[in-house]
VEXFIMI-482708 format. One record per residue (C-alpha): x, y, z; residue number from 1. Coordinates in steps of 0.5 Angstrom, whole numbers, padded with zeros to 4 digits. Last residue first. Example, Ala and Ser with C-alpha at 12.3 -4.5 7.8 and 13.67 -1.06 7.14 Angstrom:
// residues 2
REC      u      v      w  nuba
REC   0027  -0002   0014     2
REC   0025  -0009   0016     1
// end
This chain:
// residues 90
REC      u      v      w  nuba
REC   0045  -0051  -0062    90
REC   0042  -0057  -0066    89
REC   0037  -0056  -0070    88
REC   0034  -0063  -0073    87
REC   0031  -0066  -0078    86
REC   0027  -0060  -0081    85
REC   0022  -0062  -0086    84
REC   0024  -0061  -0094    83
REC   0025  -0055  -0099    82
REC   0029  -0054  -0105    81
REC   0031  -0049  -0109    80
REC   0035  -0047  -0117    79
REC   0037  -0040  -0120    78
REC   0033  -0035  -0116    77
REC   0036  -0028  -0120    76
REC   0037  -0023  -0116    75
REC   0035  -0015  -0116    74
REC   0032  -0014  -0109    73
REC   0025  -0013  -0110    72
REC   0024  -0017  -0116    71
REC   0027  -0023  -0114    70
REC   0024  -0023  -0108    69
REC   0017  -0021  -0110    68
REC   0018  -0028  -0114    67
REC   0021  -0032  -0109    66
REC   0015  -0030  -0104    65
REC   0010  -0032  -0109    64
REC   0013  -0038  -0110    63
REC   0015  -0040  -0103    62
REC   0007  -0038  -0101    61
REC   0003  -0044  -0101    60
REC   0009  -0048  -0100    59
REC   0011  -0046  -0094    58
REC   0005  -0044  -0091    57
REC   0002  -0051  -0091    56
REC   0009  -0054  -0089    55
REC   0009  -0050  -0082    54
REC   0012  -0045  -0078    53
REC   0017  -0044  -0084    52
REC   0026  -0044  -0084    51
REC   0029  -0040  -0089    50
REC   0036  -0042  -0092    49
REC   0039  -0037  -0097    48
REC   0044  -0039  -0103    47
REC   0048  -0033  -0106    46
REC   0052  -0033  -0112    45
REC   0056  -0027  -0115    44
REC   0062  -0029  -0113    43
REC   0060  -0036  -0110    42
REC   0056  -0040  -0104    41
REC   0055  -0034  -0100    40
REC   0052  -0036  -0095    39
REC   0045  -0033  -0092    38
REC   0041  -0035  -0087    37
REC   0033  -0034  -0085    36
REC   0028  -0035  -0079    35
REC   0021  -0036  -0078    34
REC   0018  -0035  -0085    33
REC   0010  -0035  -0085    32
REC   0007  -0031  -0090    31
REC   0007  -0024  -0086    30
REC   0015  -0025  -0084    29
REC   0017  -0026  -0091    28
REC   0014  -0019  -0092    27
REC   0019  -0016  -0086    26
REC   0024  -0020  -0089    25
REC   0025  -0015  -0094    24
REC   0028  -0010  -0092    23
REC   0033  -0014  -0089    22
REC   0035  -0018  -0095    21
REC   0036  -0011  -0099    20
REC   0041  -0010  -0094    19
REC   0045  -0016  -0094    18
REC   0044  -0016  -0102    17
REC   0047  -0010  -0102    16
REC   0053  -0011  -0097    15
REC   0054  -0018  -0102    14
REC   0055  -0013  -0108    13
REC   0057  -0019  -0113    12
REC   0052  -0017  -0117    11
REC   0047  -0023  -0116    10
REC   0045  -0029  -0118     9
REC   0041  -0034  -0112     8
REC   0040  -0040  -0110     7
REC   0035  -0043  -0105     6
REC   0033  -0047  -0099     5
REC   0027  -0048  -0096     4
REC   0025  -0051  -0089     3
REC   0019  -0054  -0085     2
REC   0018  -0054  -0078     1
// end
């Protein structure tokens, strides 16, 4: 499994941006995302953790998908990342 990280900008509105992020994850879905968190890193900044069945789908749909993101629920990617998962402890 492979894993991305991105930062967001936003209102502030962390109920919207929840809401929002809920009607999207049904398209994220579709391109290969298995799994999504959000922590809020700062006032108006998000930072989104998405675990992908594989890294063939990540990187052939994490720019596409960051864009209709961005467009779709009204912030702004400000940085990102994405590597292999080392491990998942629960």
């Amino acid at each position: 499994m492979f894993v991305s990280f991105t930062d967001w900008e936003f209102d502030g509105n962390v109920d919207n941006a929840v809401e929002s992020a809920k009607g999207f994850w049904p398209e994220m879905k579709k391109h290969g995302a298995v799994n999504m968190r959000a922590t809020v890193t700062g006032e108006k900044t998000i930072r989104t953790m998405t675990v992908w069945s594989s890294e063939e789908k990540l990187k052939a749909n994490i720019d596409a998908v960051r864009a209709t993101a961005s467009s779709a629920v009204g912030m702004t990617s400000t940085g990102g990342m994405m590597g292999a998962l080392a491990v998942e402890l629960d």
